[in-house]
Residue, then its C-alpha position, 0 to 999 in steps of 0.5 A: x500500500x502506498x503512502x497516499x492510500x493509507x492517507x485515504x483510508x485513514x481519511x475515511x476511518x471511523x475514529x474516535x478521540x480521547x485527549x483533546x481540548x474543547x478551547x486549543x480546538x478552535x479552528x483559525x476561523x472560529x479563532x478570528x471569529x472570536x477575536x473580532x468579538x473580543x478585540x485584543x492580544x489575539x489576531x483576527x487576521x489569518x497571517x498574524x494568527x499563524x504566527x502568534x501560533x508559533x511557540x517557542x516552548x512549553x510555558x510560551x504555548x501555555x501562555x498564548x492558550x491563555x490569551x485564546x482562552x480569554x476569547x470565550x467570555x459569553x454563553x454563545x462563545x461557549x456554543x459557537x466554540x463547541x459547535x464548530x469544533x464538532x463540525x472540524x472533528x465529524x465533517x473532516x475527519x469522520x470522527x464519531x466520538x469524542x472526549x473534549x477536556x473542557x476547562x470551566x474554571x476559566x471562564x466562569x464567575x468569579x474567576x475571570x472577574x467581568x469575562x466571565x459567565x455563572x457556571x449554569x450558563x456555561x454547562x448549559x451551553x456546552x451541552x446545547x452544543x453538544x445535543x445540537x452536533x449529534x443531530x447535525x454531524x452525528x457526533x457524540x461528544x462527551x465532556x472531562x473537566x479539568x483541573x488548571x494546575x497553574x491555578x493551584x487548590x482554589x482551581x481545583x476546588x472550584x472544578x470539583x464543585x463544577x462536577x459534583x453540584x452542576x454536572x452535565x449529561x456528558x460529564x464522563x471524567x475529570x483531569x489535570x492538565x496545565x504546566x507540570x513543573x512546580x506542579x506536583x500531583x499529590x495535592x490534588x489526590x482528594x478532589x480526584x478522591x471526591x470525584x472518583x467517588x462520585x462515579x467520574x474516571x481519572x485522566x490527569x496529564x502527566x509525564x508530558x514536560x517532566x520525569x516518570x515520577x510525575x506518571x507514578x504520582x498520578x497513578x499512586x495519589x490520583x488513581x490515573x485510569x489513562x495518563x495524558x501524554x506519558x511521554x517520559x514513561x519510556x525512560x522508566x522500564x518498570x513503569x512502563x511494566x506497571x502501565x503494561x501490566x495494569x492496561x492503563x493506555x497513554x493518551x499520545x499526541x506526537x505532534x503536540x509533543x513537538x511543537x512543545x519541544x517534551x521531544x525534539x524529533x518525530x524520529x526520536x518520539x517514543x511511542x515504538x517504544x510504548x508498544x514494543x513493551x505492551x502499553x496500550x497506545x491511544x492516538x490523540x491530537x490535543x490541541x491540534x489547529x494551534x498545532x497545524x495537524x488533525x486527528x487524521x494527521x496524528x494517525x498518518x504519523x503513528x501509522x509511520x512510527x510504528x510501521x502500520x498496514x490498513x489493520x494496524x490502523x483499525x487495531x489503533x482506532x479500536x484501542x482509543x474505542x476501548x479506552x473510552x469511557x462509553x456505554x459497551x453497545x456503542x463500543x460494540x457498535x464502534x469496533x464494529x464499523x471500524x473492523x469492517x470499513x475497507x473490507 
């Protein structure tokens, strides 16, 4: 098979998606959109934007993620976001399920002083979003809320109270994201606590700009079920082991990893070396217009790495199917549709 045939037959591959976010999921046109509204630090213009895209490292990508962040000031910012990030995922790359890490804290009262929004208004327009593109796009959406670990216990108090007292039909999980460094994950073992308790899955980021500890601590102090990144886990056998043994999967954005500088090359990336020792892989985009890559992608890459024919690209696609935190008939139903496409 060539190269160009695997490209169209990723194209057209039923997906679906576990690490990626609601807000670094914004198109350039939604982008624009969103700062011909709220005028400011981010560009309208499609040139300017490319460029303000450009990151120079991790707290520099952090930092222009915030600035897009401050766009989403309203209800109907919220809507339009979440709607057009469907239509990206469903309309161009035949994804039809999807696990969005959504980050409330930042856009809701009193945290974001008058930007803000009251956390009813926000849920209640992500899931308008929501009903609307399953209609539309026949996408199933489901939300992670997510802890901004820069912000500290004050974040993470308020994301829990988010979860637990105004939850959402699609609240599946809860997460940790943001910078690692001078971050350490044990902090938040009882707000992971409380919302395991409360029947929400584990997904903390981890391992992206720092060591193997960091993965340890998220599986030790916050009973991790799928690490975001996991990238320096290949530089821990008995880790690796661990994840192996306990079939937890790494959620792995290879270009992300890049244009963040955790790794240098797509050469040097160690998903090979994930699968070589038994770790359950899943392949994701993270934030991918902000990264100039796609889902689809994201798997041309993988299938390189990894050396993959049109089956080892239908096993990865039900790997993420597996790892899902979706009802067993429509895994069933997902796996199915995937293991026949192209046959």
């Amino acid at each position: 098979m060539t190269v160009t045939d695997l490209t169209a037959f990723i194209a057209g591959l039923p997906k679906a998606e576990l690490h990626v976010h609601h807000v670094g999921s914004a198109s350039p046109r939604t982008v624009a959109e969103l700062a011909e509204r709220h005028p400011g630090v981010v560009p309208s213009d499609p040139d300017a934007l490319a460029k303000f895209f450009e990151f120079r490292d991790f707290a520099h990508f952090i930092e222009v993620y915030l600035a897009v962040v401050d766009l989403i000031r309203t209800p109907d910012d919220v809507r339009l976001l979440t709607y057009e990030v469907a239509r990206e995922m469903a309309v161009g790359q035949n994804i039809r399920y999807a696990e969005l890490t959504c980050t409330p804290y930042t856009s809701v009262q009193p945290h974001v002083e008058d930007k803000g929004m009251p956390i009813e208004a926000y849920s209640e327009a992500i899931e308008d979003a929501r009903v609307a593109a399953q209609r539309d796009f026949g996408i199933r959406l489901q939300w992670i809320y997510d802890i901004p670990g820069e912000s500290g216990i004050p974040a993470a108090d308020a994301t829990l109270d988010y979860a637990l007292n105004h939850p959402t039909d699609g609240l599946v999980a809860f997460g940790l994201g943001g910078p690692e460094v001078g971050v350490p994950r044990p902090q938040f073992a009882p707000h992971f606590d409380a919302a395991r308790a409360a029947g929400l899955h584990s997904v903390p980021h981890a391992g992206e700009t720092t060591g193997p500890q960091t993965i340890w601590d998220a599986l030790e102090h916050l009973g991790a079920e799928r690490i975001g990144h996991g990238t320096s886990a290949a530089q821990d056998p008995d880790l690796l082991a661990r994840l192996a043994a306990a079939g937890i999967p790494l959620e792995v954005c290879p270009s992300s990893n890049i244009a963040t500088r955790a790794v240098a090359t797509l050469a040097e990336h160690p998903i090979a070396a994930f699968r070589d020792a038994g770790v359950v892989v899943t392949v994701n985009s993270d934030d991918p217009p902000m990264f100039n890559t796609t889902l689809n992608r994201e798997y041309e890459i993988a299938a390189d790495l990894l050396r993959l024919d049109e089956q080892g690209v239908r096993d990865l696609a039900k790997a993420a199917v597996d790892a899902a935190f979706l009802d067993e008939p429509a895994k069933q139903a997902l796996r199915a549709e995937i293991e026949t496409y192209g046959t």
